[in-house]
BAVO-709835 format. One record per residue (C-alpha): residue number from 1; chain; x, y, z. Coordinates in steps of 0.02 Angstrom, whole numbers, plus 50000, padded with zeros to 5 digits. Layout:
// BAVO-709835
  pos  unit     px     py     pz
  NUM     A      X      Y      Z
...
//
This chain:
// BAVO-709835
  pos  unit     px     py     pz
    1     A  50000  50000  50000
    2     A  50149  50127  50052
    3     A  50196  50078  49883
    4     A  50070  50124  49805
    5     A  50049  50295  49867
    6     A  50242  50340  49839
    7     A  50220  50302  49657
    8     A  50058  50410  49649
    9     A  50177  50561  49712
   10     A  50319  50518  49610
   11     A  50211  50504  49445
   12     A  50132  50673  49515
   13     A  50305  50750  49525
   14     A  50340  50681  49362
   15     A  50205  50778  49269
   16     A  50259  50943  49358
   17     A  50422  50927  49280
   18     A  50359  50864  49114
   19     A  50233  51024  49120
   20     A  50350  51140  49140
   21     A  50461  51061  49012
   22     A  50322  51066  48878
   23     A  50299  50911  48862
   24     A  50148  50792  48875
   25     A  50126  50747  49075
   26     A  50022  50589  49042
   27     A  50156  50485  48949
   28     A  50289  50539  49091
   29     A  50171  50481  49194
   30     A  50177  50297  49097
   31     A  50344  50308  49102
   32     A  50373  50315  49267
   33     A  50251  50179  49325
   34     A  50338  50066  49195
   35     A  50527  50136  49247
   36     A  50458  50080  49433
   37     A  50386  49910  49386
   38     A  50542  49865  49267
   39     A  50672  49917  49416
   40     A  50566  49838  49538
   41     A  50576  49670  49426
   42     A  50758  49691  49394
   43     A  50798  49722  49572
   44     A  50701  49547  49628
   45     A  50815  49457  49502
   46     A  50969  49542  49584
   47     A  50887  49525  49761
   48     A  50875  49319  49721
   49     A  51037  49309  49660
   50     A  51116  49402  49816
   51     A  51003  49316  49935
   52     A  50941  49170  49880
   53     A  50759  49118  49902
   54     A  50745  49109  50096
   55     A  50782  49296  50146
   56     A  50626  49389  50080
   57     A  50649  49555  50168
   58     A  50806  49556  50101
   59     A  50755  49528  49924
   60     A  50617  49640  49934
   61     A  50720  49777  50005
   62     A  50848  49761  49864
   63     A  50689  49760  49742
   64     A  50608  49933  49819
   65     A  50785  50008  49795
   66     A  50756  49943  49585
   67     A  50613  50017  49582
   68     A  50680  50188  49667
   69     A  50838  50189  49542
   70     A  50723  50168  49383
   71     A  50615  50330  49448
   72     A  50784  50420  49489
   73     A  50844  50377  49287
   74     A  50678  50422  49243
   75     A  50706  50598  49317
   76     A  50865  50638  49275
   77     A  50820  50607  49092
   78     A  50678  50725  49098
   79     A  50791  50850  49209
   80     A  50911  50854  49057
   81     A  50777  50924  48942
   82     A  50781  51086  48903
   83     A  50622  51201  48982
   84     A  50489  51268  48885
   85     A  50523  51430  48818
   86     A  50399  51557  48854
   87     A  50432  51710  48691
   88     A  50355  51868  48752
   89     A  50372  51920  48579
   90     A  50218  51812  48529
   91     A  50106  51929  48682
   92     A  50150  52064  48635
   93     A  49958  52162  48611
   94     A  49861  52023  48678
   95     A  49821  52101  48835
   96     A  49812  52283  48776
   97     A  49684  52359  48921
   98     A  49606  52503  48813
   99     A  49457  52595  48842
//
């Protein structure tokens, strides 16, 4: 459940970024469930191979920090793209307040 709700804020803080980047929010948002779920997958195979199958905490610890470094990748790859630009030039006389 924790889960859950840190990947609802994450995908949230996703969209921000992708917003003010100008790009479309929703498909960051995919993105970062699907970074989440294939780090989370990738860090059970590494969390078996460390652990074995008899320490599940462990495993499940090593999968949670997976799932963390996919969102983290995620982010830094939309943190790399440039920012929207915002050309006055194209406002100029839009909001002329005349009588």
């Amino acid at each position: 459940m924790l889960e859950i709700i840190a990947l609802i804020f994450l995908t949230r803080q996703i969209g921000t970024i992708a917003m003010r980047k100008g790009l479309k929010p929703g498909t960051w948002k995919l993105y970062t469930v699907l970074s989440w779920f294939a780090g989370e997958i990738v860090g059970l195979f590494v969390g078996f191979m460390l652990f074995g199958s008899d320490n599940l905490i462990s495993i499940l610890l090593v999968a949670i920090g997976g799932a963390l470094g996919g969102y983290f990748i995620l982010k830094s790859t939309l943190d790399k793209k440039p920012d929207a630009i915002d050309d006055d030039i194209n406002s100029i006389g839009v909001n002329d307040l005349r009588p």
